[in-house]
N, C-alpha and C positions, 0 to 999 in steps of 0.2 A: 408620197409619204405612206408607208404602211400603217395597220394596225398598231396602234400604241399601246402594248400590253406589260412596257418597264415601269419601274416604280417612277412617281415624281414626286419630287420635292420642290413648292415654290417660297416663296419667301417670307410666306408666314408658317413653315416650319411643317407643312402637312405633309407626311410621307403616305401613296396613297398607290395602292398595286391591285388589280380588279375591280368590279364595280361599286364596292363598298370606298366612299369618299368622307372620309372625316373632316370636322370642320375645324377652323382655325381658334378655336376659344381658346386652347388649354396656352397657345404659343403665345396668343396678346395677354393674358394671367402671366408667366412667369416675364414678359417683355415689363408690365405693369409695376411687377416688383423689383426688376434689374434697376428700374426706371430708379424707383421710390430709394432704392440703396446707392446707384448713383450722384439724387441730387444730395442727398443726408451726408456723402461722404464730400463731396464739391462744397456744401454747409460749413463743413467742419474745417475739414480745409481753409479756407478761405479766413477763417477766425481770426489766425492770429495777425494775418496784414491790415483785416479788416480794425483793428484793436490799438493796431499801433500806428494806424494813420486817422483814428479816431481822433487824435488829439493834435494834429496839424490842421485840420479844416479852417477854410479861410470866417467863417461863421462861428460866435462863442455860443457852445452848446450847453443845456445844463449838465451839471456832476453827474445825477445818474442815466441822462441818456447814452453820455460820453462811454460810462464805465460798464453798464447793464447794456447798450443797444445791443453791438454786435452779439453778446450771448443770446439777447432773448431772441434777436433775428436767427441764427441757430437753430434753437430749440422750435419757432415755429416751422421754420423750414423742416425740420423735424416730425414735428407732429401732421401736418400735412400731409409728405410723405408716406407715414406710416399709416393715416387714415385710407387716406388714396388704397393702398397695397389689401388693407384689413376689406375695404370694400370691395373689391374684384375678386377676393379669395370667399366673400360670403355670396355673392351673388353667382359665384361658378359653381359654389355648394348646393345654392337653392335649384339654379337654372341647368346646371350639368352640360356636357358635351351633346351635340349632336349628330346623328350618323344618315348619309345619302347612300342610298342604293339604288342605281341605275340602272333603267329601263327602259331604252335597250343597251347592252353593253357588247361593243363597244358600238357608239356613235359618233356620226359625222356630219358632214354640211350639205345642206338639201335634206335632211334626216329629222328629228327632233330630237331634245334634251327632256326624258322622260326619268321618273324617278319616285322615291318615294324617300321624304323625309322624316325621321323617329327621333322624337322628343323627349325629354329625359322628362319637361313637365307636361300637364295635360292643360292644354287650352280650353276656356269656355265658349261658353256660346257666342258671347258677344266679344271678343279678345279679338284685337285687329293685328293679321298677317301678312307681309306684303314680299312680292319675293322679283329680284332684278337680277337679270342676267346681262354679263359685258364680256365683250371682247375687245381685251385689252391690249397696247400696246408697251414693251417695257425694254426699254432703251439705256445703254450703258454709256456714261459719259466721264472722261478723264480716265486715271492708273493709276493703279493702287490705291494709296491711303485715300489722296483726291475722288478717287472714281465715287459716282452717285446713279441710282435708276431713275427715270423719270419715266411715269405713266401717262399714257393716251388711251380716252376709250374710242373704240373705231366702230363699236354700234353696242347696242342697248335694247332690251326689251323689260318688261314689266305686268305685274299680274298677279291675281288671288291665287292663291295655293286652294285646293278640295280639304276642308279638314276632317281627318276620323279621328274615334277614339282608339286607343292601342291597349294592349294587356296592362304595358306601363306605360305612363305616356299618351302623346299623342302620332299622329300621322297626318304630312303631311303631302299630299301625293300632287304631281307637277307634270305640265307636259309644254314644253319651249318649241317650237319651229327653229329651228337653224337656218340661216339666210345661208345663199351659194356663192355671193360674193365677196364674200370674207375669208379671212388666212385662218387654217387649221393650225391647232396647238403646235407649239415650238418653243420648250423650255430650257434651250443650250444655246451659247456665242453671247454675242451685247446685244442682239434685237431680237426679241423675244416676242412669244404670242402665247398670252394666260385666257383662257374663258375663265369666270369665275361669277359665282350664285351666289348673292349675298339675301341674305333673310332675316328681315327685322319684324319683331310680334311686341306688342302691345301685351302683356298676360298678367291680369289684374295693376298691383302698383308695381310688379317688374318688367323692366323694359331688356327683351333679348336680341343682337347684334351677335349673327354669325354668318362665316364664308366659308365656300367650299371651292377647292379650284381642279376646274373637271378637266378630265382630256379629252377634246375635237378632233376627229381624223379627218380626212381629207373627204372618203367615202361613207357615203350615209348609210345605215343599217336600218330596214325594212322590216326585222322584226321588231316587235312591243305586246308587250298586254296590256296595257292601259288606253287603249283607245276608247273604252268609255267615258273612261273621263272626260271633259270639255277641256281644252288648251287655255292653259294658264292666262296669257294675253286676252283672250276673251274674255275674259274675268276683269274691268280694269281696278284699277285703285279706287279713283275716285266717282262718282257723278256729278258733282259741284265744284264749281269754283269755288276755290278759297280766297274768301274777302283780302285776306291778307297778298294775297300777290297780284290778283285781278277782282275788281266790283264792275257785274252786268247790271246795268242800268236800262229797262227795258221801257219801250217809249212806243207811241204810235207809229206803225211803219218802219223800225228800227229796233238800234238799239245802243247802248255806250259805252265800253268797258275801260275803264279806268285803272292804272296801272298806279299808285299811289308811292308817294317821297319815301324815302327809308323803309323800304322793304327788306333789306338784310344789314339792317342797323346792327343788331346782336352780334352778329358775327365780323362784320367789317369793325365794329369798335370793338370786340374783341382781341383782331389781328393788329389793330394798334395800339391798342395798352401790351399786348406782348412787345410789337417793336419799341414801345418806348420803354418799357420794361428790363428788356431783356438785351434791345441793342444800344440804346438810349444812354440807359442807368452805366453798362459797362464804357461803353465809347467814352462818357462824361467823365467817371472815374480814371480810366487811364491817360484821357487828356490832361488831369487834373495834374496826375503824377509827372507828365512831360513837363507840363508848364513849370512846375517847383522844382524838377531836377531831380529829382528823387530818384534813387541805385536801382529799384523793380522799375523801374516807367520800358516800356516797350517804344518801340521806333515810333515815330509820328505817323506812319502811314495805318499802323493797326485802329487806334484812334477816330483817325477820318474816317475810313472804309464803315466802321461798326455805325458812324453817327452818320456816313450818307445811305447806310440800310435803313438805319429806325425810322431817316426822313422817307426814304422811300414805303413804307409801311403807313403811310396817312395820306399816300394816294387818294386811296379808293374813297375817303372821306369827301372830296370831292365830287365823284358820282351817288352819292346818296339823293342827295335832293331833287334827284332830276323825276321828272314821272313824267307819265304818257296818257292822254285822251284818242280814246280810238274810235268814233262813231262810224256805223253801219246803216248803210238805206238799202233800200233800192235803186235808189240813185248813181250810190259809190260809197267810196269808202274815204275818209278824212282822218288823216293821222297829227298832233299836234303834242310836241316835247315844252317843257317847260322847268326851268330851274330855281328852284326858291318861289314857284309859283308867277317866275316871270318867261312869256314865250322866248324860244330859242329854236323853234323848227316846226314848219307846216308843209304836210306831203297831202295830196288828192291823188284819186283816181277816179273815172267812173266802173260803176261795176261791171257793163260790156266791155270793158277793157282787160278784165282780169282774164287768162287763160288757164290760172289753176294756183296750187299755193305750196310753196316746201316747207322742208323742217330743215333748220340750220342750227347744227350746233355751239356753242358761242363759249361762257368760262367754263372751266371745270375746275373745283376744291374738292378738296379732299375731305369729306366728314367723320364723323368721329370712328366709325366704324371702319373705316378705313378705304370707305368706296369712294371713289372719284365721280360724286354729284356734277351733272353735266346743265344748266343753263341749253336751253333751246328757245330760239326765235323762229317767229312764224314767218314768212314771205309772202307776196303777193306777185306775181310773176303776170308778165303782158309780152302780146308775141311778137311786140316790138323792142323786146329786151328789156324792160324798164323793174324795177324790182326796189317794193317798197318793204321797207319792214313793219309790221303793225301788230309787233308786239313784243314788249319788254322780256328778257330773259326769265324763262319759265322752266320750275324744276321737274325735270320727267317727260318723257313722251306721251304719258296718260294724259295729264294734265296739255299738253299743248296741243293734241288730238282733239281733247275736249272744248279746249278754245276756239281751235279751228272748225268745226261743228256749228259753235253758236256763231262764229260769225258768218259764216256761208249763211246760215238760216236768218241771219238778221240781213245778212245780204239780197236776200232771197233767190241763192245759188242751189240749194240745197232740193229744187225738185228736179 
């Protein structure tokens, strides 16, 4: 693969020719308000069947919820909408676009992703910046209207950005290692390869979410001037554990980190008030209209499908309550799963049995920003093949480095 010196355009709308790499804010703003005038118009829509099947419900409703709901349901689906759209438009006002300039350009693999990023605000002192790099895979499935992309991240890094001050603004300057076993950019057919830098800052009460999607060549470029900088990854995010997805529990000789029930409550009960919301509410309505025979009702199959999605959408409600005790000696290591606080799985090892530990990737969701959050599991590897897991799905490589860490040293692997 040569030199990639043509424009690219990925699919959050950044058209990007030289080393200057724009980020994708201004495309998720006008996606934001496509959004907001979509559902306003799907609102309105909807009114008048909603109105006139008001008053067949098998339920006696009162006069003015009959006559007044659908409207007011409307109108707030309306104002919603238009809040949503009013926010994203003040907050791109406050926070502005921002622009990567690449250093070295162009770069490749075995090479590093150097750069300096310029802020439209000025960070303080204490304002937290975190900055993740992935190499993604993006996959085209079905034709035409049916066709959809589905992402894979195939690696990942993570790290402190250097911050300065700028004339406006801030700076913030990065330096990425590029692994050699991975695929260089390729943004044309249905299997695609994006690198892309997403950057989330903490900057007083505003919170900033942007990406930028860089081009990889095949061949690493050896020059830079930023080698004084220290490499972004050395920088990690964290040095703590957060309570909330793991508590070290440090004991005589040990140690025991506890992986605690509903850890991604928020977001799994999230995912299903939208299924039952969204596939729930319609499947129920349109079965309603098959059942009574009514001239709109659609075929029975639309019906079932929409209501065996919503039931699928309360899966994961089942794995909430499961949590993990992972104690560490010098002895060995002891792993024990429990559900509702009742056991349901005990693994041992001793610790001269262990030969070293991986990192394995496990779910990936998409978060708001539009990065695909990857879930990593630790391992325990023995050179008789045996491989235990000890430890619950952890967000980042920072954080599951830093896990791995304390438990060698509670292991007492670590000298």
């Amino acid at each position: 693969m040569g030199t990639i010196r043509t424009t690219l355009k990925d699919a959050f709308g950044q058209s990007n020719a030289g080393p200057q790499v724009s980020c994708s804010g201004r495309g998720e703003l006008i996606g934001t308000c496509f959004f907001a005038v979509m559902v306003t118009a799907a609102a309105w829509m909807l009114l008048p069947p909603l109105e006139e099947h008001a008053w067949r419900l098998p339920y006696r409703l009162p006069f003015p919820l009959v006559q007044y709901g659908p409207k007011a349901l409307a109108l707030a689906v309306t104002l919603l909408a238009a809040l949503a759209a009013l926010r994203a438009m003040l907050h791109w006002r406050k926070l502005g676009p921002a622009t990567l300039t690449m250093d070295p350009w162009p770069t490749g693999l075995g090479g590093e992703l150097g750069g300096v990023i310029q802020l439209a605000a000025r960070p303080a002192s204490g304002d937290r910046i975190t900055l993740v790099l992935q190499c993604i895979r993006r996959r085209r499935s079905g034709t035409g209207r049916n066709s959809s992309w589905q992402e894979t991240v195939l690696w990942e890094d993570e790290g402190l950005p250097v911050i300065e001050a700028g004339a406006r603004g801030g700076r913030l300057v990065l330096r990425f290692p590029l692994p050699v076993d991975q695929p260089a950019s390729q943004t044309s057919g249905n299997d695609q390869i994006h690198w892309r830098l997403y950057l989330e800052a903490d900057l007083g009460r505003h919170h900033l979410k942007r990406s930028f999607t860089v081009p990889v060549d095949a061949q690493p470029n050896s020059k830079a001037s930023l080698t004084a900088y220290p490499l972004t990854p050395s920088r990690p995010i964290t040095d703590s554990l957060p309570p909330q997805e793991v508590r070290e529990i440090r004991e005589r000789g040990g140690a025991t980190f506890l992986f605690p029930a509903f850890r991604h409550l928020r977001v799994t009960l999230s995912w299903a008030i939208f299924g039952l919301v969204f596939f729930g509410l319609t499947g129920g309505f349109m079965l309603w209209l098959w059942l009574t025979g009514d001239r709109a009702a659609p075929p029975v199959l639309f019906p079932v499908v929409f209501l065996l999605v919503g039931s699928l959408t309360l899966l994961p409600l089942f794995w909430l309550p499961f949590s993990m005790r992972v104690t560490a000696t010098p002895e060995g290591l002891t792993v024990r799963r429990h559900w509702f606080g009742l056991p349901v799985g005990h693994r041992q090892l001793g610790a001269h049995e262990i030969s070293s530990f991986a990192t394995h990737s496990g779910n990936q969701m998409r978060s708001g920003d539009g990065r695909q959050e990857v879930r990593y599991h630790l391992l325990a590897l023995t050179d008789s093949g045996r491989r235990i897991r000890c430890s619950a799905g952890l967000p980042g490589l920072t954080l599951t480095r830093l896990y791995e860490t304390r438990l060698r040293r509670a292991l007492g692997l670590d000298r």
